[in-house]
N, C-alpha and C positions, 0 to 999 in steps of 0.2 A: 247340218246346223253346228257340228263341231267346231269347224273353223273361225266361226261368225263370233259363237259363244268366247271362245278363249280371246279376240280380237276386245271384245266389250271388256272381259274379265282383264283383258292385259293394259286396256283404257283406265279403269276405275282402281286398281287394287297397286299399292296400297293409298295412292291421291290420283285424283284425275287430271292427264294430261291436257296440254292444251291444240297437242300434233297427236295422230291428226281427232280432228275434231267428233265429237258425237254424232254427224251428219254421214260423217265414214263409217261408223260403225252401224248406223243403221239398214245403210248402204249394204252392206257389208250381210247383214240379217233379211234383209229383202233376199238380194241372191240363194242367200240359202233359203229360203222358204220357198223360192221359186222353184230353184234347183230340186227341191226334198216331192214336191208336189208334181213336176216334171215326171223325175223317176219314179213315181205309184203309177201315174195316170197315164204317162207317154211312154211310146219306145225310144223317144231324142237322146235318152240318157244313156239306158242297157235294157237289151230286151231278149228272148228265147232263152231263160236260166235252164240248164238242166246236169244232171246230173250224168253222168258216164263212170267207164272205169278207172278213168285217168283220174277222178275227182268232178268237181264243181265248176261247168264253164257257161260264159254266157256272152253274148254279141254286144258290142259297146255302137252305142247311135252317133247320131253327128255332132251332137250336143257333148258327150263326154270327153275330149279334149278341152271344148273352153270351162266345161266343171273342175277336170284336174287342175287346168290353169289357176280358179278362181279359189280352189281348196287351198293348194301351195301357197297363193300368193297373198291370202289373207292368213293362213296361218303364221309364214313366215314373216309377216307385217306386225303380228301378235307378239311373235317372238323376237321379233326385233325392238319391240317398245319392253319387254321385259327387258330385255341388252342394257337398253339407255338408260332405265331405273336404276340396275343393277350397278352401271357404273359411276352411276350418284349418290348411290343411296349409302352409308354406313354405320358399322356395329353391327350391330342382330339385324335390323332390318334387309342388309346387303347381304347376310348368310341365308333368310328367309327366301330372296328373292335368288339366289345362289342354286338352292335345292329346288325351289317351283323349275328355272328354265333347267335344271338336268333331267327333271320328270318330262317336261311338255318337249325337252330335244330328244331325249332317248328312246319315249314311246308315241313320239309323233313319228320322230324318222323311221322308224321300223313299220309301225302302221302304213304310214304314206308309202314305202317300200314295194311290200309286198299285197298291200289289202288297194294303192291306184296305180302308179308308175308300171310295176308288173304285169296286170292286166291290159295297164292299155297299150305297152310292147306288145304283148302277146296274145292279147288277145283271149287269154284265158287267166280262168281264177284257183291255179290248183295251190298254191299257198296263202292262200286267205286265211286258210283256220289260225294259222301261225298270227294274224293283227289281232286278233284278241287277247292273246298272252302278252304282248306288250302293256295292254293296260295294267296286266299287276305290276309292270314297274314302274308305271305313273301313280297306282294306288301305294306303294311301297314307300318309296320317295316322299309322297305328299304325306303319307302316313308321320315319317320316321321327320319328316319337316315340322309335322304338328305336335309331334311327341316331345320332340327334345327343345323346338327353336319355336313352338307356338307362333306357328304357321297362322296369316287372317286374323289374330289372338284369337287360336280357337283352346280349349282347353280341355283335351284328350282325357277321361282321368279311364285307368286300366283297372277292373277290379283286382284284389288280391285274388281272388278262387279261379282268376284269367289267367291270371300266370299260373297258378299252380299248375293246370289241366295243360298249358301249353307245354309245362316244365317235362308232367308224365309223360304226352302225346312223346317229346324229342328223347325222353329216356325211355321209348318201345321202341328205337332205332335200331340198337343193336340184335332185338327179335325177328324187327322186318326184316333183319341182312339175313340174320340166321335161316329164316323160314326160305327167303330167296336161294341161298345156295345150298339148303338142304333138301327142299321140298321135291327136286325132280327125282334126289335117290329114294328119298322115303316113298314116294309114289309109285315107284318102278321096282322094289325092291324091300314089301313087306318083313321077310326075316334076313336081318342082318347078322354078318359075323360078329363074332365076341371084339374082335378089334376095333371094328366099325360102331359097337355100340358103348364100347368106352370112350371115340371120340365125342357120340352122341351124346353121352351123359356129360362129360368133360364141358361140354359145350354149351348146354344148359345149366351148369355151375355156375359159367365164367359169365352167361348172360344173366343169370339172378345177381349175381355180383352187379357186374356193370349198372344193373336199372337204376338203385338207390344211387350211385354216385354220380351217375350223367343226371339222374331227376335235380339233386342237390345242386349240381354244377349250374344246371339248365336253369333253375330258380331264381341263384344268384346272379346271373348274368341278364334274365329278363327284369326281376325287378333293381337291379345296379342301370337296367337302360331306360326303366323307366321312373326313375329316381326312389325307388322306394328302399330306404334303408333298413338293414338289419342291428343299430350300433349298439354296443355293448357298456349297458347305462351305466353300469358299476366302475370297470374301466373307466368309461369317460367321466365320471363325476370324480373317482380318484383322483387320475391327471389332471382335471382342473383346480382341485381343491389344493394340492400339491403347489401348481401356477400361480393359484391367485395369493399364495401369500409371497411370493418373491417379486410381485410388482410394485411398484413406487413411482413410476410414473404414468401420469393419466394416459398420457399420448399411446404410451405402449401398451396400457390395460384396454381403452376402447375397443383395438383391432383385434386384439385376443378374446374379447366376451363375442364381437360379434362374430368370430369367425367360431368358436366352443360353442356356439348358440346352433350356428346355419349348419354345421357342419352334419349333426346327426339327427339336425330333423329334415335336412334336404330343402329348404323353404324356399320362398321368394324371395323373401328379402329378410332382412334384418337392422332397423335403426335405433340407436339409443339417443335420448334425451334427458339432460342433467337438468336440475334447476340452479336458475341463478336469480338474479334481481328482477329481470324483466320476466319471470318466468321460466316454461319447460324450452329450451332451445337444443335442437338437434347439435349431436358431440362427433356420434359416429353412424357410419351406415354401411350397408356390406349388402351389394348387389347380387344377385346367383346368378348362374351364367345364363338360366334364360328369359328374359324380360318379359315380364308379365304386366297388369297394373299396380303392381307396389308403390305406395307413394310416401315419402318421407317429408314431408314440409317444413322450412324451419324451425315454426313453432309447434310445440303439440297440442293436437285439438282440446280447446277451455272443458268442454263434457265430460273425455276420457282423463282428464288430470282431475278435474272434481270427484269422478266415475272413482279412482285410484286413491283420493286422498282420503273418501268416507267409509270406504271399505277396504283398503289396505292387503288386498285379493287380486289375484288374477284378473285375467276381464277375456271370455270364450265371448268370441262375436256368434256364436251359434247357438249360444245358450243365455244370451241376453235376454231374449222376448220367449222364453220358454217361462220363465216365472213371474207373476204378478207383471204383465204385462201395462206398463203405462207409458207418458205421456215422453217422461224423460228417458225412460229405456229405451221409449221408441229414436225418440234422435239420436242416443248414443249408438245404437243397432246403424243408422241411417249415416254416423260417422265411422266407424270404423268399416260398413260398407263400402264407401266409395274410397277411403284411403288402401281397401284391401287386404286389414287387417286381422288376423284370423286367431289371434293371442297379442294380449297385453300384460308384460309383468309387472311389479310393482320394485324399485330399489328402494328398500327401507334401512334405512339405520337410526339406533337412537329414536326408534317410535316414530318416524319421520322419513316419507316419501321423498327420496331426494333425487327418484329421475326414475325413466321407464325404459322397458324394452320394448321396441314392436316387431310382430314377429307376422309374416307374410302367410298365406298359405301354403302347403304340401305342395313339391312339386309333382309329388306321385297321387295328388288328389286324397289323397288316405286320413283321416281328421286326427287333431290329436287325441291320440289313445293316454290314457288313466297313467301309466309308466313314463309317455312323454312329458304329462303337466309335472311328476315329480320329480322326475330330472330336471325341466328346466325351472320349477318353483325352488330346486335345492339353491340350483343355479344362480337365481335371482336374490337370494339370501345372500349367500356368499361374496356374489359382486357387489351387494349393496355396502358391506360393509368393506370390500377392496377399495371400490372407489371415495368411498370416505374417507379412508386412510389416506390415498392418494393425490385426494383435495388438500388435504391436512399438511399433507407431507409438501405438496408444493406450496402451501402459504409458509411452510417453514422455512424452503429455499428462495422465496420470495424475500422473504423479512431476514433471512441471513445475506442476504446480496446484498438489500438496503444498507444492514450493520456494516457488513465490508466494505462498504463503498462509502460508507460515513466515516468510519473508524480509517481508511487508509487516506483520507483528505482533510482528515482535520487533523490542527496542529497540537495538540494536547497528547500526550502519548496515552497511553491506556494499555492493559498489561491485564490478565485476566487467569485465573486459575481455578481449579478443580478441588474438592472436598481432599484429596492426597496432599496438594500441591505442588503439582504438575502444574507447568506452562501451557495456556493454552491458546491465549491468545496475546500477539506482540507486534503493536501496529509499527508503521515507518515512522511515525514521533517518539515512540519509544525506543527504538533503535538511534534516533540521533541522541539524544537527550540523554540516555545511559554508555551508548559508545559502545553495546554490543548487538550482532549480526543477530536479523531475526531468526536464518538458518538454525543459527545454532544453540535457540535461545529456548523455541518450542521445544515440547515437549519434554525440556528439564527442568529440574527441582526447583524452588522459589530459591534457594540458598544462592542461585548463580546469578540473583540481582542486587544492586545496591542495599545497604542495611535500610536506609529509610524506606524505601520500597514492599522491600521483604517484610519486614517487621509491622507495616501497617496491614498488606495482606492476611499475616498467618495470624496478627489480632482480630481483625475482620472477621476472618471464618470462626476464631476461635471463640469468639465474644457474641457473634451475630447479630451484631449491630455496625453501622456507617461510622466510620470516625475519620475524624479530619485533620490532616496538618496544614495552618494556617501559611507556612512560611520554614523549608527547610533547605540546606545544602545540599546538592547533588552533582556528583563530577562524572563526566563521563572521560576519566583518563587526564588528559588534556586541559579540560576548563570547569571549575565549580560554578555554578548559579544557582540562586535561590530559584525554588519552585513550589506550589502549591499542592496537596496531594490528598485527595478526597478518595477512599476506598467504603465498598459496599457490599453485603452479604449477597450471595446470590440463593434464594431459595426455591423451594417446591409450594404449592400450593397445601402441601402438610406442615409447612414450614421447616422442615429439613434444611439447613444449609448444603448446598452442592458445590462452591465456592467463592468466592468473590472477585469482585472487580476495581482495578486501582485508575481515575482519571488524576495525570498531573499535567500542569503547566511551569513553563519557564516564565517567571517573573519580570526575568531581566527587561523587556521591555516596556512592561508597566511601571516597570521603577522608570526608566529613561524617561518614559512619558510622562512619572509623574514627577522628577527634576525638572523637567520641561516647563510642566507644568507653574511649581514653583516658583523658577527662576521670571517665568514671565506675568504670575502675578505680584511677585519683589516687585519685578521695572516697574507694573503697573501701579503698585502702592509708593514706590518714592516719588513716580510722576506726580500721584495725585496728593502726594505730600508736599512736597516740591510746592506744586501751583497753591494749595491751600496756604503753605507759612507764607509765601510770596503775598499773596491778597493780604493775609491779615497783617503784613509788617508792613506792606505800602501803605495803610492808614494812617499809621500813627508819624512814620517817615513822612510823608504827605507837610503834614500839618508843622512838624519841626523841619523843613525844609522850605518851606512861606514864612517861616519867622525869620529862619537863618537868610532869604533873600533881603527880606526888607531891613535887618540890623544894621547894614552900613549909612541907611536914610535916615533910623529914628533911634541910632542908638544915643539921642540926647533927651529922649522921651523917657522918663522914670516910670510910667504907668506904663509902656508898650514893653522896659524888659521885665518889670514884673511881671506881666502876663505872658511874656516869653516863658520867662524859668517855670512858671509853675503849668503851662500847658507843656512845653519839653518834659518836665518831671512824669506827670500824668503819663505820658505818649511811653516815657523808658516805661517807665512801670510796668504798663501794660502787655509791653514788650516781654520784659522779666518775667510776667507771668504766663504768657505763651508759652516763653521758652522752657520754662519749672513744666508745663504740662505736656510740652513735646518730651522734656526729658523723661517723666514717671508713662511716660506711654514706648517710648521706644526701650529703655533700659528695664527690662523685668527686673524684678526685685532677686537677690541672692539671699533673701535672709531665710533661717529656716522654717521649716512650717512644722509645725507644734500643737497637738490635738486639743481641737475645743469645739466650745459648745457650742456650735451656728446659731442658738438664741440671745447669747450675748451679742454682737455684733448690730444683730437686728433690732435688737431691745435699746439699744445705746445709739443707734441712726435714728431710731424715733423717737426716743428722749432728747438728741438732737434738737431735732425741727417740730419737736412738740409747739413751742413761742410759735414759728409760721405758720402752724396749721390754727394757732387758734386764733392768730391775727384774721386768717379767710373763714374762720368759723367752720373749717374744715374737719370734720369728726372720724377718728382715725379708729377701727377697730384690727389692733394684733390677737393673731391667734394663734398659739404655737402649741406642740405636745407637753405632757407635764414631765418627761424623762427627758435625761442630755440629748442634743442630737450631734452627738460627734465626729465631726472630719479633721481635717490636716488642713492647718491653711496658714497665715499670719494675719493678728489682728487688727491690725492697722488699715492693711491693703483692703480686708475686707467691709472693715467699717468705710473708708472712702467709697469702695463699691454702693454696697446700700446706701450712705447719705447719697452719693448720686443721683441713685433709683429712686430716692423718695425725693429729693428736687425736684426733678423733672415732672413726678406725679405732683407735687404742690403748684406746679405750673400749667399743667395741664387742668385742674381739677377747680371748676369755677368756685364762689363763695357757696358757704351753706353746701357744703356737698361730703360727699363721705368716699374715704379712700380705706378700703381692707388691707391688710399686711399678715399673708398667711406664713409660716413656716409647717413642712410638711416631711414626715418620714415614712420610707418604707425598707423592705427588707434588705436595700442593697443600698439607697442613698437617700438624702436628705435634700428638701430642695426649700427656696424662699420665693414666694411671689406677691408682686406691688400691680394692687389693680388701683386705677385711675379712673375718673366720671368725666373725663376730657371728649376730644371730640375722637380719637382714636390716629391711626396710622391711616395713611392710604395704601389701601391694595396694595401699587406698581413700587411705593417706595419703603416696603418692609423686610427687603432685600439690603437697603443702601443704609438702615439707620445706625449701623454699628462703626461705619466707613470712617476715616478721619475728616473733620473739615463739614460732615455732611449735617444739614440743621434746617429744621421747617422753621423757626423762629427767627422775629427782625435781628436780634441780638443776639444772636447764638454766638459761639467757639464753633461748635460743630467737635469740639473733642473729650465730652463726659463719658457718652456712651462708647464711643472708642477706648476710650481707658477703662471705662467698665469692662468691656469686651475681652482686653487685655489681661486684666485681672483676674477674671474668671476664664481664663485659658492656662497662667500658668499656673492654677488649682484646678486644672483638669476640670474642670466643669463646663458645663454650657448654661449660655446665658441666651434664651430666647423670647421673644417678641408676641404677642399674637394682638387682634382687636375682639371683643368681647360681644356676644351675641347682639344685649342690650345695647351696648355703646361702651366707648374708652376702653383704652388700652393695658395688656399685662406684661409688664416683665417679670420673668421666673427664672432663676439661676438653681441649677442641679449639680449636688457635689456628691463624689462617689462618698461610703462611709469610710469611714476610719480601720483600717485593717485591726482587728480582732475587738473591733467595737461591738457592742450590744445591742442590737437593734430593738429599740425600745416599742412601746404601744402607742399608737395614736391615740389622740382626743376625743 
C-alpha cells in the first residue's frame, strides 16, 4: 500500500493535479489492495519464509516481478509528480516540497534497494533488516521539513523540558565513549596499577567537565534549531533605546522596530500599523523565514483598534476570553484568531493610540512569558513616541520643501535671520536685488546687507513687532530702485523672538506700470475732453454760422441784424463761459492755503442759496460741531465747491422737501456732506459722475462736479458719491486736519 498511498499523497498535496487524474490513483490503490491480499492469502506473491544461518530467506512466486514492477512504477510516478510541483512551485512552498522528494528519494531508494530489487535477483532476503532504517531518514527529513519550513502547515511545537533531556541524553556522550574504551580493561583487570588509575581518575575529571559544557552547548543548538531564543532583554532594550532616539526618518524607523521586535522573540511575523485619516493602515511588516498563517491586511481590524483605543494595553489573544468572557471579546478572540495573532501593542503618544504592532506566534510554540510582554510593552512605549517624532519631523521637511520651493520662485527677495543675527535664509531674489552671492551671504552677520535691510531686521527682532518701509532706495552696486520692505518677528509659541524675516520687492515696475498707467488715462481724459468742448462749442458755432450764411440775402433787414447781434452775443458769451470753466478746472489754483475753519465756507454756501431754497420751499437743516474745524485750503475754491454741492442738491430736491448739510469731525479729519431728497444716482453711473462733460440733466455743462472733483484733490481730500438707503443722493468731501490742529468734540 506504500506505493499507492504516496501516489494519492503526491496527487492532492499541496493542490490537486489534473495529470494524472484521481481514476490513476485509485487504480493505483486497487493494485495494492490486491497485491497486499495476494501476499496473506497466496503463494503468487512469496511463499516458504524461513529462517537459516545465513538470515531470512524466502521463495518469490510468479506474481512478484509484476508487484516489483507495479511498486517501482507507481512509486516513481508519485515522485515524478512531486518533480513537476517542485519545479513550479516558489518560495517556501518549493523548499517544502524540496525536502518531502529527498525524504521519499532517499528512503525509498534504499528500501526499494535492498528490502525488492535484492531479493528478487537473488532470490533471498538477507539485508532486509537494513529497509527499515531508512525510514528514519524519511522520519528525519520530514521531521526537520516540519520543524523549520512547516511542512503540510503542520505546527511542530518542541516542549522546553524536550530539549533539555535531549541536551543531557548528547552531553552522556562523552561517558558512552569512556565506558566503551575502558570497560574491557576494567572488566578484565579488577586492580589496576597506580599509573593506570591516575589515567582513570584523570578521565573521569575531564568527563565531569565535559558534561556541563556539551549539555549547555547541546541546548543551545536544539533550541537555536527550533527557534527558541535565549535573548538578552536588558541588552536588547539598551541598544534599542539607544536606536530609537537617532531616527528621523519613518522609512528607516518602520524596518528597525520590526526587525528589534521579531528578532528576540523569534515570531511569525511582525506588522505595524499607523493611523492616518482613513484609519489604522499597514506602514511596515517583517515576514520570518517560515511562513506560517500570519496575516497583515492593509487595514487593521475595526474590533482590535477599538480593543486598543478603550484600554490602551496590550491585547494577549490567549487571554481574551479567560476574563468576563462576552459577546465582544468573543469576536475580538475570533479576529485576531484567524489573522494569527498572538500579541497586539499599543503606540501611544500624547495619551493617544497612534498605531499598532502585530506580533505573530512563537516560532518555537513557547507563549509569551511575563519578561517578553515587558520587553516588548517597554518597546511599544518608546517607538510610540519615535514615531511621533518622526511624523512630526517629516511634516517639518515637508513644509520646509514647500518654503523652499516658494521662497526660490518668487520674485520678492526674502532674507531671514536668527535671534544673533546670523544669516539664515537668502533666496535667488535676494541675491539679484542686493548684488550679493547667496554662497556667501549665509551664515554671516546681518552687517554684510544693505543699511535698509539691516536696520529693519535688527529693529524687527529688537522691537518684536512687524514694521514696514513703504518705499525705500536699494542698490545692488550697479543700479538703485526703490523697493518695498516688510520685516516680521519670528517667534515661539512663549513668544520669544528667535528672529525675524525681511520680504522686499523692486518697485520699479509698478511704478512703469503705474506711468503707464497715467499716461493713458491723460489720452483718455483729453480725448473725452477734446469730444466734450467740441459738442458744447458746435452749438453755439451752429447758430452763429445760419446767421453769418443768410447776412448777404438780408443784410437790408434791420430786425434780422438785430436778431443777428444779440443771438451772436448770447452764443460768445456762452462760449466765454465754457471756457472760464475749462480754464478753473484744468489750471489748479497756486494760491496758498491757509488754515480755516471748514464751517465758514459751508455756512456762507448756504447763506448763499438760502433765496433758492426758499423759492422751492426747500428746508435746509446745517449741522456743524460748536469747536473750529480746521484744515488748510483757500477760501474761495472752497466756497465754489460747496455752492456747487448745494446746487445740484437744489436741483435735485423736489418742492416742500428738506435737504441736511452736515459738517463732521474726527480725530484725524474733518469732512462735509450735502444729502438731497432727489431721485439719487444710478448704480452703473456712480463711477462717471465726477468725469468732465458727463451730466444726467437736459441742460447740463456736465463740468460742476468735475470742478468740484478738482478742487477737493488739490486739498488732498476726497470728494465722494453714494445714494442713500431711503432715496437721494450724498456728496461728502473729507479733508485731512490741519497739522498741529486740535481736534475738537463733536456735537
Amino acid at each position: 500500500m506504500v506505493p499507492a498511498a504516496f501516489l494519492s499523497f503526491a496527487h492532492s498535496y499541496p493542490t490537486a493535479t489534473q495529470s494524472p487524474s484521481v481514476i490513476w490513483t485509485r487504480i493505483a490503490l486497487f493494485f495494492g489492495l490486491t497485491f497486499g491480499l495476494l501476499s496473506l492469502t497466496t503463494p503468487l506473491i512469496v511463499f516458504d519464509p524461513s529462517i537459516t544461518a545465513a538470515g531470512l530467506t524466502r521463495k518469490s512466486g510468479p506474481l512478484y516481478p509484476l508487484f516489483a514492477l507495479y511498486f517501482i512504477a507507481t512509486w516513481s510516478c508519485g515522485l515524478g509528480i512531486c518533480v513537476y510541483k517542485w519545479r513550479r512551485a516558489r518560495g517556501q512552498e518549493r523548499l517544502r516540497l524540496q525536502y518531502l522528494i529527498a525524504a521519499v528519494a532517499l528512503s525509498g531508494l534504499g528500501a526499494i534497494s535492498v528490502n525488492l530489487l535484492l531479493p528478487l535477483i537473488t532470490n533471498q532476503s538477507l539485508h532486509s533488516w537494513i529497509g527499515p532504517y531508512f525510514g528514519l531518514v524519511f522520519i528525519a527529513l520530514v521531521a526537520h521539513a516540519i520543524i523549520r519550513h512547516r511542512l503540510m502547515d503542520l505546527r511542530l511545537v518542541i516542549h522546553r523540558g524536550l530539549t533539555l533531556v535531549a541536551a543531557m541524553l548528547v552531553s552522556l556522550l562523552p561517558v558512552a565513549i569512556f565506558l566503551t574504551v575502558a570497560w574491557p580493561r576494567l572488566s578484565l583487570h579488577l586492580h589496576l596499577e597506580s599509573h593506570e588509575l591516575v589515567v582513570l581518575l584523570a578521565a573521569i575529571a575531564l568527563v565531569s567537565l565535559l558534561i556541563p559544557l556539551i549539555r549547555d552547548l547541546a541546548g543551545q543548538l536544539l533550541d537555536r534549531y527550533v527557534y527558541r531564543t535565549h535573548a538578552n532583554y536588558q541588552r536588547t532594550l539598551r541598544e534599542a533605546s539607544r536606536a530609537l532616539t537617532g531616527f528621523l526618518d519613518l522609512k528607516a524607523l518602520l524596518p528597525f522596530l520590526t526587525e528589534t521586535v521579531a528578532t528576540p522573540t523569534r515570531c511569525e511575523g511582525v506588522a505595524i500599523y499607523l493611523r492616518n485619516r482613513r484609519g489604522f493602515r499597514r506602514a511596515a511588516r517583517e515576514p520570518r523565514p517560515v511562513q506560517g498563517h500570519f496575516e497583515a491586511p492593509d487595514e487593521a481590524p475595526v474590533g482590535t483598534v477599538a480593543a486598543l483605543d478603550r484600554t490602551r494595553d496590550l491585547l494577549l489573544c490567549e487571554e481574551v476570553m479567560r476574563e468576563r468572557p462576552t459577546e465582544e471579546r468573543r469576536q475580538l478572540h475570533e479576529e485576531l484568531t484567524r489573522l494569527n495573532w498572538s500579541l497586539v501593542l499599543p503606540l501611544i503618544s500624547e495619551n493617544t493610540v497612534i498605531g499598532l504592532i502585530a506580533i505573530g506566534p512563537k516560532l518555537s510554540g513557547d507563549p509569551f512569558y511575563p519578561q517578553d510582554l515587558d520587553l516588548l510593552m517597554t518597546l511599544a512605549n518608546q517607538a510610540g513616541v519615535a514615531v511621533k517624532n518622526a511624523q512630526l519631523y517629516a511634516r517639518v521637511v515637508l513644509a520646509n520643501e514647500y518654503i523652499n520651493s516658494i521662497v526660490a520662485t518668487i520674485e520678492s527677495g526674502v532674507v531671514a535671520i536668527d535671534a544673533t543675527g546670523q544669516i539664515e535664509l537668502f533666496n535667488r531674489a535676494a541675491a539679484q536685488l542686493t548684488g550679493l552671492a547667496t554662497e556667501q551671504t549665509l551664515s554671516q552677520p546681518v552687517a554684510v546687507l544693505p543699511p535698509c535691510l539691516r536696520d529693519a531686521l535688527v529693529g524687527s527682532v529688537a522691537e518684536g513687532r512687524a514694521l514696514t518701509q513703504p518705499e525705500v532706495d536699494l542698490s545692488d552696486g550697479a543700479t538703485t530702485r526703490p523697493i518695498i520692505c516688510a520685516t516680521s518677528p519670528l517667534l515661539d509659541p512663549a513668544g520669544t523672538v528667535l528672529g525675524a524675516v525681511a520680504v522686499f520687492s523692486d518697485l520699479t515696475p509698478l511704478k512703469e506700470l503705474q506711468e503707464g498707467r497715467r499716461r493713458a488715462e491723460r489720452l483718455s481724459y483729453f480725448e473725452m475732453l477734446a469730444s466734450g468742448i467740441a459738442h458744447e462749442i458746435k452749438n453755439p458755432l451752429v447758430a452763429i454760422k445760419t446767421f453769418a450764411q443768410l447776412l448777404p440775402r438780408r443784410h437790408a433787414d434791420a430786425q434780422f441784424i438785430a436778431e443777428f447781434g444779440r443771438i451772436a452775443a448770447r452764443e460768445i458769451q456762452r462760449m466765454e463761459r465754457l471756457l472760464e470753466r475749462l480754464r478753473t478746472l484744468s489750471r489748479p489754483s497756486d494760491r496758498p492755503r491757509q488754515p480755516l475753519d471748514l464751517r465758514i465756507p459751508v455756512t456762507e454756501a448756504v447763506e448763499t442759496m438760502r433765496a433758492a431754497f426758499e423759492e422751492k420751499n426747500i428746508t435746509v437743516a446745517l449741522t456743524t460741531p460748536p469747536t473750529p474745524c480746521m484744515i488748510r485750503g483757500d477760501h474761495a475754491e472752497l466756497a465754489q465747491l460747496f455752492l456747487n454741492l448745494l446746487m445740484n442738491a437744489h436741483e435735485a430736491t423736489p418742492p416742500r422737501g428738506s435737504l441736511p448739510v452736515e459738517v463732521i469731525v474726527t480725530e484725524t479729519h474733518a469732512s462735509a456732506a450735502v444729502f438731497d431728497a432727489g431721485p439719487g444716482v444710478p448704480a452703473d453711473l456712480l463711477d462717471r459722475v465726477f468725469e468732465p462733460f458727463f451730466t444726467t440733466k437736459q441742460r447740463g455743462s456736465g463740468l460742476g462736479l468735475a470742478i468740484c472733483a478738482a478742487i477737493a484733490q488739490t486739498h488732498d481730500a476726497k470728494l465722494k458719491v453714494a445714494n442713500q438707503p431711503a432715496g437721494g443722493a450724498v456728496f461728502s468731501v473729507e479733508f485731512p486736519l490741519a497739522a498741529g490742529a486740535r481736534a475738537p468734540v463733536s456735537a
